[in-house]
C-alpha positions in Angstrom: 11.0 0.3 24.6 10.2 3.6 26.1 6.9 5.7 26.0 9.3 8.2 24.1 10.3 5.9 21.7 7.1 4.8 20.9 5.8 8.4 20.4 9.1 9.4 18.0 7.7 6.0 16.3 4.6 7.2 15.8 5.1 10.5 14.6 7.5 8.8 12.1 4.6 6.5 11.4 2.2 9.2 10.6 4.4 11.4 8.5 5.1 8.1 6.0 1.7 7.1 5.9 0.7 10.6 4.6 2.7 10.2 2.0 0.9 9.2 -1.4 2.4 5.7 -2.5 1.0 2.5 -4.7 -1.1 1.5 -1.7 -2.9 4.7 -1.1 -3.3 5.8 -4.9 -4.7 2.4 -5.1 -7.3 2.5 -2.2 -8.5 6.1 -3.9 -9.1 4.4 -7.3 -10.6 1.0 -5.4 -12.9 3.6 -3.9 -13.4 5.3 -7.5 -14.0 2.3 -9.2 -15.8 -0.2 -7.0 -17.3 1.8 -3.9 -16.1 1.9 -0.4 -16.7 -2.0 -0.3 -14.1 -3.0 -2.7 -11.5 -0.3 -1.0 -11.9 -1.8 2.5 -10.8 -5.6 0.9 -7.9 -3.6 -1.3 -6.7 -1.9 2.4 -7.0 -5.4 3.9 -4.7 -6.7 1.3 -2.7 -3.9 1.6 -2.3 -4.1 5.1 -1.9 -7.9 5.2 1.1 -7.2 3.0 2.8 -4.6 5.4 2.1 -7.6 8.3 4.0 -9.7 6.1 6.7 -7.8 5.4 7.3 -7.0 9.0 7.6 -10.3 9.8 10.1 -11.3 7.5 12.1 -8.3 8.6 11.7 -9.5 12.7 12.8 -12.9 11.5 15.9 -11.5 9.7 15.5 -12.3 6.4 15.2 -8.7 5.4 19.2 -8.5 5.2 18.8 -11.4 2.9 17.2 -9.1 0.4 19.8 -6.6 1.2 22.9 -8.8 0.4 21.4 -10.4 -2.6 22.1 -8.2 -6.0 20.0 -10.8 -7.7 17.0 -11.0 -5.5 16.7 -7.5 -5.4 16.7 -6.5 -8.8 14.7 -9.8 -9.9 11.7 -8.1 -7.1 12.0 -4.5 -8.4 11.6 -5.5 -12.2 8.7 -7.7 -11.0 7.5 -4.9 -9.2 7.7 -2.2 -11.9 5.6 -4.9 -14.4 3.3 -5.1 -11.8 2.8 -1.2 -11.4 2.6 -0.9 -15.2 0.4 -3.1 -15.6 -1.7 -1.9 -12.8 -1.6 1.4 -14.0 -2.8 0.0 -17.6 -5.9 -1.2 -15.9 -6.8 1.5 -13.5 -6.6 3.9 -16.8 -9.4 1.9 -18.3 -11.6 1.3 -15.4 -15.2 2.9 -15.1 -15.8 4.7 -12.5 -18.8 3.0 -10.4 -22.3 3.7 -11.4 -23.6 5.2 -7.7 -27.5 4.2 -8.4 -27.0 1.1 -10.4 -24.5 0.1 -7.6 -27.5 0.8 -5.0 -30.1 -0.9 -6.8 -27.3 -4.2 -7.4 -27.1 -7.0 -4.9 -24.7 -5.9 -2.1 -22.3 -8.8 -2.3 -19.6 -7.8 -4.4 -17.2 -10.3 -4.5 -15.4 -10.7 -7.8 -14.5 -6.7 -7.1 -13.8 -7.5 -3.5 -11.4 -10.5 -4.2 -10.0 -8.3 -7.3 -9.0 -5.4 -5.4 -7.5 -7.8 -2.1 -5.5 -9.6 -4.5 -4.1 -6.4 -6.0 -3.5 -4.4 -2.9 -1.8 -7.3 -1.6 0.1 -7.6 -4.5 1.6 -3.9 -4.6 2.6 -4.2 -1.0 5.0 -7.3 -1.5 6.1 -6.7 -5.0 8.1 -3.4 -3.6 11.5 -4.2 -2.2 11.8 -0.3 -1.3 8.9 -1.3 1.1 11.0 -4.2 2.4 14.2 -2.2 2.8 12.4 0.9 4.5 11.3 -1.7 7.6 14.1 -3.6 7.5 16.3 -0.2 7.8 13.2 1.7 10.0 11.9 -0.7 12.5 15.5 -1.7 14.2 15.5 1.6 14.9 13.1 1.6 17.7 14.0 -1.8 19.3 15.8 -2.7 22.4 17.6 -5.4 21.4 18.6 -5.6 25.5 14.8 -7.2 25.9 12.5 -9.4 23.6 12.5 -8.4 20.2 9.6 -10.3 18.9 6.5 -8.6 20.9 8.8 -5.3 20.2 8.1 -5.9 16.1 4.3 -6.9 16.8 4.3 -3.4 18.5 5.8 -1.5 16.2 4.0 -3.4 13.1 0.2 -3.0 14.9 0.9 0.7 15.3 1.9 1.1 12.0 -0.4 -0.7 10.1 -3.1 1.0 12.4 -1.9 4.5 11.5 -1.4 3.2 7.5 -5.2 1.8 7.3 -6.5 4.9 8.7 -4.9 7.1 6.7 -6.0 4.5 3.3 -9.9 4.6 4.1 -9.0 8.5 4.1 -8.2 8.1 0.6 -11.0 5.5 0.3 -13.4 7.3 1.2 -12.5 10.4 -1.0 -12.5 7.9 -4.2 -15.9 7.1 -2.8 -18.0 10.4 -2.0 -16.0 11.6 -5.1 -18.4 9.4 -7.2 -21.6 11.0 -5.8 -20.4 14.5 -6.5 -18.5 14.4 -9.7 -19.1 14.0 -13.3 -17.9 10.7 -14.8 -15.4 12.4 -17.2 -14.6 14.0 -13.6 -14.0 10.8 -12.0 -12.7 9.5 -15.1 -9.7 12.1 -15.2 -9.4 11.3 -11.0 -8.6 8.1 -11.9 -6.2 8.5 -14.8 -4.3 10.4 -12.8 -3.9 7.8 -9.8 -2.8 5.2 -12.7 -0.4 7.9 -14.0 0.9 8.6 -10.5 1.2 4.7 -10.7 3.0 4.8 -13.8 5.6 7.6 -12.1 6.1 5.2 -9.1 7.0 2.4 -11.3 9.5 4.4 -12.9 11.0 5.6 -9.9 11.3 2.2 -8.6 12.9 1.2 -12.4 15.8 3.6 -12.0 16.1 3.7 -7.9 19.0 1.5 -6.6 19.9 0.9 -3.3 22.5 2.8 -0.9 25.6 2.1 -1.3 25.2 -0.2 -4.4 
């Protein structure tokens, strides 16, 4: 793998991170919600998902998932549920209280745990996730050398450049709450759950290339 390569990669890496998915509406509304605290353990989740994924697509079972008509649908109706539901619950969230939050005990870990466990959730209940590495990553390996430190490469990098650009939207949830209004922050984060919502119908009526 080139120094070329690995620059193309990155760019690539940069320009779909940017783009507003489950994960990042999610870390904006962790951030609205529960304070920067809870967002960091939702983008750990998140970004223990994408390390997941990535390794089932460097030990091939990615083109399982694209042969099977069966396991594909069964993930992207489990997937849409999941969003709708999600969506459901981000509508009727609070946003956090900034000086009761302050004056609280710091541990937080009912939220913490709560947002992990979702994050995680959204990034392995999305076969378009799976299909985009399994389709993306090939791309930059030379299958002439060792393709297993090639994936940890390419995964690092990109779950380096997607956790960056989450505590971006993290941290806009967060300093959000300590200059808006509640109804403010209340509207903020109705429209992440409806831009949830939108994804989950997207992924309802998307089908695969070719199929």
């Amino acid at each position: 793998m080139t120094l070329d390569t690995l620059l193309l990669y990155m760019i690539a890496s940069v320009a779909l991170a940017i783009t507003p998915g489950p994960t990042m509406l999610l870390a904006m509304s962790n951030g609205i919600a529960g304070g920067m605290r809870a967002a960091v353990w939702g983008i750990v989740g998140a970004s223990l998902g994408a390390a997941i994924l990535i390794a089932v697509v460097a030990l091939g079972l990615g083109s399982l998932l694209a042969a099977s008509e069966w396991l594909f649908n069964a993930l992207r109706l489990a997937g849409v549920a999941y969003l709708v539901w999600l969506g459901v619950k981000m509508w009727r969230s609070q946003p956090i209280d900034i000086h009761a939050a302050l004056a609280a005990s710091p541990a937080d870990v009912l939220g913490s745990r709560t947002a992990f466990l979702r994050s995680l959730t959204v990034a392995l209940s999305n076969p378009k996730t799976l299909l985009f590495f399994a389709a993306f990553l090939p791309q930059f390996v030379d299958t002439a050398g060792s393709q297993g430190p090639q994936y940890a490469v390419l995964g690092a990098i990109f779950i380096g450049i997607d956790t960056c650009v989450m505590l971006g939207y993290a941290a806009a949830g967060s300093q959000a709450v300590r200059w808006l209004s509640r109804r403010s922050l209340r509207l903020l984060n109705r429209g992440c759950a409806a831009g949830m919502w939108l994804l989950a119908a997207t992924l309802a009526v998307w089908r695969r290339p070719g199929a």
